[in-house]
LOZA-692227 format. One record per residue (C-alpha): residue number from 1; residue in three letters; x, y, z. Coordinates in pm, 1 decimal. Example, Ala and Ser with C-alpha at 12.3 -4.5 7.8 and 13.67 -1.06 7.14 Angstrom:
2
resi;resn;x;y;z
1;ALA;1230.0;-450.0;780.0
2;SER;1367.0;-106.0;714.0
***
This chain:
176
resi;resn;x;y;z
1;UNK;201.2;-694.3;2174.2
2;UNK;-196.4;-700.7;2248.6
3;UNK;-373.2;-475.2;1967.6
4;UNK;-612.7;-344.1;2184.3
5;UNK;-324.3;-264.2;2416.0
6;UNK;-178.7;-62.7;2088.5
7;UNK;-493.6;62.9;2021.8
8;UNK;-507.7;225.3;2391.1
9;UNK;-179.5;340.3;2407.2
10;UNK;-169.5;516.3;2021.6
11;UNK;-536.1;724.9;2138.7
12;UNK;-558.1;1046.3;2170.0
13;UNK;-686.7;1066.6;2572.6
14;UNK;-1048.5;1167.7;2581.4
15;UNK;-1191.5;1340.6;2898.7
16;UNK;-1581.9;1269.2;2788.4
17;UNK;-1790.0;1268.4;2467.2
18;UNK;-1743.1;1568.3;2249.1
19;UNK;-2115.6;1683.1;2254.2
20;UNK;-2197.7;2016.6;2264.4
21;UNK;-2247.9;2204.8;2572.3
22;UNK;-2680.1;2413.8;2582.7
23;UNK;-2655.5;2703.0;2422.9
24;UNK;-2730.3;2830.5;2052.8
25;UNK;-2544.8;2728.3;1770.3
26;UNK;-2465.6;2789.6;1392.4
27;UNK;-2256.4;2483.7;1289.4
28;UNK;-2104.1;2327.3;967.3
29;UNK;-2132.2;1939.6;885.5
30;UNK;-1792.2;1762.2;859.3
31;UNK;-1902.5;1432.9;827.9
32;UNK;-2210.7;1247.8;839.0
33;UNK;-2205.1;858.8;939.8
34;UNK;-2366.3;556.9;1055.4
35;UNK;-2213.1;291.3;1267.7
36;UNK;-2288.2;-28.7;1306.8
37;UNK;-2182.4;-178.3;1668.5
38;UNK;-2192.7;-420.2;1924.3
39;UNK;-2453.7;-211.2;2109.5
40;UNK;-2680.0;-127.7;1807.6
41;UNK;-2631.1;134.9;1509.7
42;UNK;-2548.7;435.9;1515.5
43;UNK;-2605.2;802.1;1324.0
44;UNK;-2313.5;1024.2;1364.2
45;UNK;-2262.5;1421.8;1246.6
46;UNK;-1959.5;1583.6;1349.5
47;UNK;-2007.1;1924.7;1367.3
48;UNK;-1786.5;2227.0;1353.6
49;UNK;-1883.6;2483.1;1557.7
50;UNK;-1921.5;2868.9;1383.1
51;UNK;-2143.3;3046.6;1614.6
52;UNK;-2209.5;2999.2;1958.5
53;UNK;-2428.3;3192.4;2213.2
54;UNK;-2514.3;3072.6;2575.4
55;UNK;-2917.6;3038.0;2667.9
56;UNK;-3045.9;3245.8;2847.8
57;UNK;-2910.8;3237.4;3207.4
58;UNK;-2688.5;2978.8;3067.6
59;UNK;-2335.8;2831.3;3105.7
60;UNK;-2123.8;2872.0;2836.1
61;UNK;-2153.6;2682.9;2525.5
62;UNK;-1899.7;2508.5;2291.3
63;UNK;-1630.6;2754.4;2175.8
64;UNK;-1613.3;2826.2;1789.7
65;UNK;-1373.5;2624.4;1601.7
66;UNK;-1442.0;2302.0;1864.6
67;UNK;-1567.7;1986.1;1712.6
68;UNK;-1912.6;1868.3;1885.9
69;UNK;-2088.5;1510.5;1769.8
70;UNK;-2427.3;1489.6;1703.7
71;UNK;-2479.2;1084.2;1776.0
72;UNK;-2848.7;909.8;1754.7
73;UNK;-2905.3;499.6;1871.5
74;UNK;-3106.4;372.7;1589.1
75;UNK;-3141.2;60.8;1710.3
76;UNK;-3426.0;94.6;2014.3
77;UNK;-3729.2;224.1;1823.5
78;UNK;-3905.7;269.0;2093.1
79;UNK;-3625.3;569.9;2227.5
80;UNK;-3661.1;759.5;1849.9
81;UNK;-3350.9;848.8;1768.7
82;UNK;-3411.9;751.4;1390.5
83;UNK;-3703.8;1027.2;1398.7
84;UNK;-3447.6;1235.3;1525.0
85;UNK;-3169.7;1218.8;1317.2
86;UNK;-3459.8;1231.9;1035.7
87;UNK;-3545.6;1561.6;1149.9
88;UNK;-3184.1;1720.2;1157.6
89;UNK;-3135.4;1585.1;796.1
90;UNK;-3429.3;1775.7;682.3
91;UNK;-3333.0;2056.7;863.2
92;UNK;-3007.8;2060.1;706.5
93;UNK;-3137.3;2045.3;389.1
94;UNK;-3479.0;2227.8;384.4
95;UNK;-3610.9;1912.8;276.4
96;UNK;-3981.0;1777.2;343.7
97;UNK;-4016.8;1432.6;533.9
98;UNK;-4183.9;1212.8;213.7
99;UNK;-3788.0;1294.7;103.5
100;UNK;-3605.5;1135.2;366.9
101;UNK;-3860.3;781.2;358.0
102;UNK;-3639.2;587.8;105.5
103;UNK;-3280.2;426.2;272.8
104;UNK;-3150.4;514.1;-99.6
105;UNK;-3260.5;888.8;-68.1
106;UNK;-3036.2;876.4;246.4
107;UNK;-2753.6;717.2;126.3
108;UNK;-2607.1;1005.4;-9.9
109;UNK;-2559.5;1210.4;317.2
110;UNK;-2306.9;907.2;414.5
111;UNK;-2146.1;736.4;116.8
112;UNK;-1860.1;867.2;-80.4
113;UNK;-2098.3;1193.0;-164.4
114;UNK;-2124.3;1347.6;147.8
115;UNK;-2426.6;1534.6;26.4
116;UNK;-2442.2;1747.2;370.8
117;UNK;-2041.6;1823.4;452.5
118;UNK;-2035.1;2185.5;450.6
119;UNK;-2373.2;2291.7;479.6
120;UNK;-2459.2;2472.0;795.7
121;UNK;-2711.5;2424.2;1049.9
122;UNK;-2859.7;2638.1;1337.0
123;UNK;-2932.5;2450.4;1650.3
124;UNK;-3033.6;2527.3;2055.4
125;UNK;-2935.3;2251.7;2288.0
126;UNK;-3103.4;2286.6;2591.0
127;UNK;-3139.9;2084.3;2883.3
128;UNK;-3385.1;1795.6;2867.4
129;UNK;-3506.3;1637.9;3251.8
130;UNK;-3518.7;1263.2;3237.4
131;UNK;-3753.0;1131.7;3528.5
132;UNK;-3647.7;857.5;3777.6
133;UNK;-3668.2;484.0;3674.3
134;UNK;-3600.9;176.3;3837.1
135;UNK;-3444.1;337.5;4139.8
136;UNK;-3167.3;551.9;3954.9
137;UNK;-3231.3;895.5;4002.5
138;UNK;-3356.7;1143.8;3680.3
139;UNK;-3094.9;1297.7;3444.9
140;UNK;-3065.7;1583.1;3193.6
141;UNK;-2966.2;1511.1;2852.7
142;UNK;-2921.9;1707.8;2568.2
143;UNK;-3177.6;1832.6;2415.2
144;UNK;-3160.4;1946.4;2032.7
145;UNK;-3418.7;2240.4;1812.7
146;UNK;-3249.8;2198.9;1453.5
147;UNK;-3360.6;2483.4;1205.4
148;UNK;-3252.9;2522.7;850.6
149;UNK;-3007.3;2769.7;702.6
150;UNK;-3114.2;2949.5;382.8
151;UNK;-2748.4;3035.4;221.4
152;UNK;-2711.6;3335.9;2.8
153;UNK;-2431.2;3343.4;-247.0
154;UNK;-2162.5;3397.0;-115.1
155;UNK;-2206.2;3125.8;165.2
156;UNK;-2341.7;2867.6;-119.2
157;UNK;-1978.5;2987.8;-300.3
158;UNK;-1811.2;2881.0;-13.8
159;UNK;-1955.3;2568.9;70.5
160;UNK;-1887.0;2453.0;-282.6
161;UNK;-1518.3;2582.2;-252.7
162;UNK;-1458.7;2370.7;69.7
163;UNK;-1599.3;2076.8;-122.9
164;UNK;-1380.2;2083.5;-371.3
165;UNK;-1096.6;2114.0;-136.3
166;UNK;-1227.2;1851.8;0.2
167;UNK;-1287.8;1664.1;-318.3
168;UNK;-1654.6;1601.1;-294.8
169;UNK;-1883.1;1626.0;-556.4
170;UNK;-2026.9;1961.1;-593.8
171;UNK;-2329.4;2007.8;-405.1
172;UNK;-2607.0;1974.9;-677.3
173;UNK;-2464.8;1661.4;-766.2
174;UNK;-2446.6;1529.1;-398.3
175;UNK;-2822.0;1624.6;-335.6
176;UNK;-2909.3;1449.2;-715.7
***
């Protein structure tokens, strides 16, 4: 049989992408990746939701427990998802941009290591207007604000636990 045919018929049957809906979040990293594809690389998160909390006025937002993916293009420079994706990593880290300048500084959010699965995140997607452009009409996209999470104790003990559940290094060894 065709193995794309396999491929399509062993899927699990997707209705759309599984970003997250505007409203205010507190998340936790699963996985960090990049892709590399036919239609240009890729930066991934996949993010469980923890908190959620519509906007103001808003529709409601991703349900805790739901997966949402954080995705970035890094190929068109010119659209900055690369800046973008910079900026979440420092948020989810507290780290300062000179940090984040050096491919091997960033290897270890996506190799083996894993250096941000488990770490949490606060972030507002809002609604983002698009103006009109070569005859199609605007669009809103999301948006994203990403702000760092100071853990105290307890949530640093915890976030070390489901590491090594998960069999990643511990985190000060990650971040090394």
């Amino acid at each position: 049989m065709n193995n794309a045919l396999t491929k399509i018929a062993t899927a699990q049957p997707s209705t759309s992408g599984r970003y997250p809906r505007f409203g205010n979040y507190l998340l936790e990293v699963a996985v960090v990746r990049v892709k590399e594809g036919f239609k240009g690389d890729s930066a991934i998160a996949e993010l469980k939701v923890r908190e959620s909390a519509p906007l103001a006025g808003g529709e409601a937002p991703s349900r805790p427990g739901e997966t949402v993916d954080y995705v970035e293009n890094l190929s068109d420079q010119k659209k900055g998802g690369g800046g973008r994706f910079k900026s979440f990593l420092m948020a989810l880290v507290g780290g300062e941009e000179y940090e984040f300048s050096n491919p091997v500084a960033l290897k270890k959010f996506v190799d083996e290591r894993q250096a941000g699965t488990h770490l949490l995140i606060r972030c507002e997607v809002y609604g983002k207007q698009l103006p009109p452009k070569d005859n199609f009409p605007g669009k809103v996209i999301n948006g994203y604000r990403w702000s760092h999470v100071e853990l105290n104790d307890e949530q640093l003990a915890q976030v070390e636990q489901a590491r090594k559940a998960s069999k990643l290094p511990a985190l000060a060894d990650a971040l090394a």
